[in-house]
C-alpha positions in Angstrom: 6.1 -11.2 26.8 4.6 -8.4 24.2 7.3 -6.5 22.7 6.9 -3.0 23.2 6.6 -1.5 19.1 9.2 1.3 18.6 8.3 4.8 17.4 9.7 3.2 14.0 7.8 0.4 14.5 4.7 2.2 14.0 6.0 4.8 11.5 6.9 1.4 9.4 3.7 0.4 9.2 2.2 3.4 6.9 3.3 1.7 3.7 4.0 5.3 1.9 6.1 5.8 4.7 7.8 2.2 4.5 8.4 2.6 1.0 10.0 6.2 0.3 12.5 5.0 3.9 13.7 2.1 2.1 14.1 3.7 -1.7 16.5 6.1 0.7 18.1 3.0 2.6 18.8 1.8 -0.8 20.5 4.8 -2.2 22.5 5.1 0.7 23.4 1.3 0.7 24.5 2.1 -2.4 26.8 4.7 -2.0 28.4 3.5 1.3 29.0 0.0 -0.8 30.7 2.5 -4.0 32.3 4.7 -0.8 33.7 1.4 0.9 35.1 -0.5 -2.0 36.7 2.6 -3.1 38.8 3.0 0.2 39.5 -0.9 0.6 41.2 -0.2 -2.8 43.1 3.1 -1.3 41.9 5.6 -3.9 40.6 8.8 -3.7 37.5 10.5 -5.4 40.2 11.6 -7.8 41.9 8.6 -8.4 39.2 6.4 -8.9 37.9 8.9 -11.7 41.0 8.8 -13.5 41.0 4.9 -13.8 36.9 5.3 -14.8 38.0 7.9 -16.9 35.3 10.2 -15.7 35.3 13.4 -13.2 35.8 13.5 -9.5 32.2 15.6 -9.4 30.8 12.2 -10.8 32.2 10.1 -8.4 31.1 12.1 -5.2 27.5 12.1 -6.9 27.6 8.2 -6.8 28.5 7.8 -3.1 25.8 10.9 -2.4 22.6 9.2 -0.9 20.8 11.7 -2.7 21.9 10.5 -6.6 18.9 8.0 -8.1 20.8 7.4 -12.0 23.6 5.0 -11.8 24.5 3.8 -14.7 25.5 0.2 -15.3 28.1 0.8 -17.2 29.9 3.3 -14.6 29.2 0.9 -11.8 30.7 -1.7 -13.6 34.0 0.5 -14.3 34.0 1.3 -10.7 34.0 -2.3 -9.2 36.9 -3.1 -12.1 38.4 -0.1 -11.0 38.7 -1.3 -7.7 39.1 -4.8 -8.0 35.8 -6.4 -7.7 32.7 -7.4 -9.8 29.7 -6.0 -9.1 26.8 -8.2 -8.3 23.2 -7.0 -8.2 20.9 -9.3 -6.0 17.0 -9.2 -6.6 15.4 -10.7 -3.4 12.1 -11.7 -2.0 9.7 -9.1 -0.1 9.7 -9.7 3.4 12.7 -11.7 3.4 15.6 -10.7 6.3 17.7 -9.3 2.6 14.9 -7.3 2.0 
């Protein structure tokens, strides 16, 4: 049986298309994953800043989907911060990670 392709189907198969949607899935990967670990440690914005000893402004721009310049160094002192390490994966394209 032919599978019936999806509106997204076909928009996903304009490569400039595919590839600014998942630069955007990434960023907001990124800041659900910063938003997430922050509220399985039960901080707020404000807390979390104090223990990174940065602002609260800085870390609502990290868990904004819009924000493209993480800094290493501040997503390592928010994973500490909230009791995990952070691990950055490079995988294969095409691959179901991917």
């Amino acid at each position: 049986m032919k599978k019936t392709k999806t509106y997204m189907d076909k928009l996903m198969e304009n490569k400039e298309f595919r590839e600014k949607f998942d630069e955007e899935y990434q960023n907001i990967c990124i800041g659900e994953q910063i938003a997430g670990i922050r509220h399985r440690a039960n901080l707020t914005q404000d807390a979390l800043a104090k223990r990174t000893h940065t602002t609260k402004s800085a870390i609502s721009r990290y868990e904004n989907s819009d924000y493209k310049s993480y800094s290493m160094p501040l997503l390592n002192k928010i994973a500490e911060a909230c009791g995990a390490v952070l691990k950055i994966d490079f995988v294969a394209k095409g691959t179901k990670k991917g």
